[in-house]
N, C-alpha and C positions, 0 to 999 in steps of 0.2 A: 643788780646783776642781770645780764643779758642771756639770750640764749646760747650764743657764740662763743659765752666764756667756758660753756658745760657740754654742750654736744658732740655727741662724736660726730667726727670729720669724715673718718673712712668706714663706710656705707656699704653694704654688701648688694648687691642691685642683680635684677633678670630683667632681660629681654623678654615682655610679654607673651612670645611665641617660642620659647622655650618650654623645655617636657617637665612636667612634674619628676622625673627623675630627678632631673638636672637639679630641683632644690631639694631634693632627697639628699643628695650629694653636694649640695653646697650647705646647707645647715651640717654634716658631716665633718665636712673640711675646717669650714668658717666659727662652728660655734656662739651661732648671733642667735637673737631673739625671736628676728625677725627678718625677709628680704623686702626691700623697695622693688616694686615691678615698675619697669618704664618703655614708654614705646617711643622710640628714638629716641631724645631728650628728654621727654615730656613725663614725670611720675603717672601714673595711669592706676595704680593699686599696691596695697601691702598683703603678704602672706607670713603667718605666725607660723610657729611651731601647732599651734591649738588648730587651725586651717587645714593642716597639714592632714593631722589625724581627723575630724571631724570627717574633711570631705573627702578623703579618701578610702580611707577601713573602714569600715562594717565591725565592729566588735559585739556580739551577741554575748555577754555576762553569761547566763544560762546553760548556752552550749559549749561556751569555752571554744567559740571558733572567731575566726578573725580573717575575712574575705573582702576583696580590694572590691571599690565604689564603682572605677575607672581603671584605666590602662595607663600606668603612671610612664610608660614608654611610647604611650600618642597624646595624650590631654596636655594640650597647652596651659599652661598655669595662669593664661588671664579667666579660663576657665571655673579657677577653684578662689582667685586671690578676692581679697573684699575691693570694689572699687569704692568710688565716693570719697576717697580720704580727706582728711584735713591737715593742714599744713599751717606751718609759722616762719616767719620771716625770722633770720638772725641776730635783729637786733631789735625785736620784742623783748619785753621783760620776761624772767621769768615765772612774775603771777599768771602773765597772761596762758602760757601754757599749763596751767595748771587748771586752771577756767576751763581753757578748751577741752583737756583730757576729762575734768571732771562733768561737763555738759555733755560730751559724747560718748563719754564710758569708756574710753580709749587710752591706752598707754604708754602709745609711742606717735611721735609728729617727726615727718620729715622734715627737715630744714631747707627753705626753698629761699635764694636771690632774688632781689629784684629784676632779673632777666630770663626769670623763671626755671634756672641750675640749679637740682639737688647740690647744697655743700656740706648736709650732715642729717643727722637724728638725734630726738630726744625722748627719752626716756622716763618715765615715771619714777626710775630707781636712780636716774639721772641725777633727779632735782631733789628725792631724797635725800643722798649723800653730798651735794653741793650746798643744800640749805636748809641746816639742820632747823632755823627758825618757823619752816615750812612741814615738819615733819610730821606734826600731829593732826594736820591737813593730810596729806599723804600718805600715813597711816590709816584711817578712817577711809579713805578711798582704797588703798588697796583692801582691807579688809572687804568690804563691798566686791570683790572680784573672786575674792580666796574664799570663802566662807557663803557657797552655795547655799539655796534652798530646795534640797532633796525632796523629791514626793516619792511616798511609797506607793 
């Protein structure tokens, strides 16, 4: 099985120089995981949901106060998004994604053409429910992400 057979097609994506609002408001709308950040064509960075809150709030436990990092109405989101991604070709195998997320601790790869056009993403939970024979690989990695080591 390929990556093409399992990835989502439609991609929820930001213009680099767009506001951190703007994915305030499009993980709102959209309900994804995740946004592709791209400057003209070209993928440039991913922003989570975890992204979102890390580098933005300030949540002090203690005080029970919760005060913004930035100006979610001027910071550009290539500002806060991870760059460096890694990507897969569409008609990679499925192991091979599995490799990559598991080598870079990552749980989503955009899906990039030979012409270098986002035409999807894939997912960790992707390839879970696509292959069940893959599962208990994929279980053992996700735990690895779910099941922190707290210091007191």
């Amino acid at each position: 099985m390929y990556v093409e057979d399992i990835m989502t097609r439609k991609v929820i994506t930001m213009n680099c120089h767009e506001t951190v609002l703007k994915a305030y408001k499009k993980y709102r709308d959209f309900k994804v995981g995740c946004l592709v950040i791209k400057d003209n064509e070209r993928c440039v960075g991913i922003v989570t949901e975890r992204d979102l809150i890390e580098r933005t709030i300030n949540i002090i436990p203690e005080e029970k106060e919760k005060t913004m990092l930035i100006d979610p109405k001027k910071t550009e989101i290539k500002e806060i998004m991870s760059d460096g991604i890694r990507s897969i070709h569409p008609f990679e195998k499925i192991q091979t994604a599995v490799e990559i997320m598991e080598k870079y601790r990552i749980k989503k790869l955009p899906v990039i053409s030979d012409n270098g056009k986002l035409v999807g993403i894939i997912t960790i939970t992707d390839i879970a429910l696509a292959v069940p024979e893959l599962t208990g690989r994929v279980e053992r990695f996700i735990q690895s992400w779910v099941c922190p080591n707290w210091e007191e």
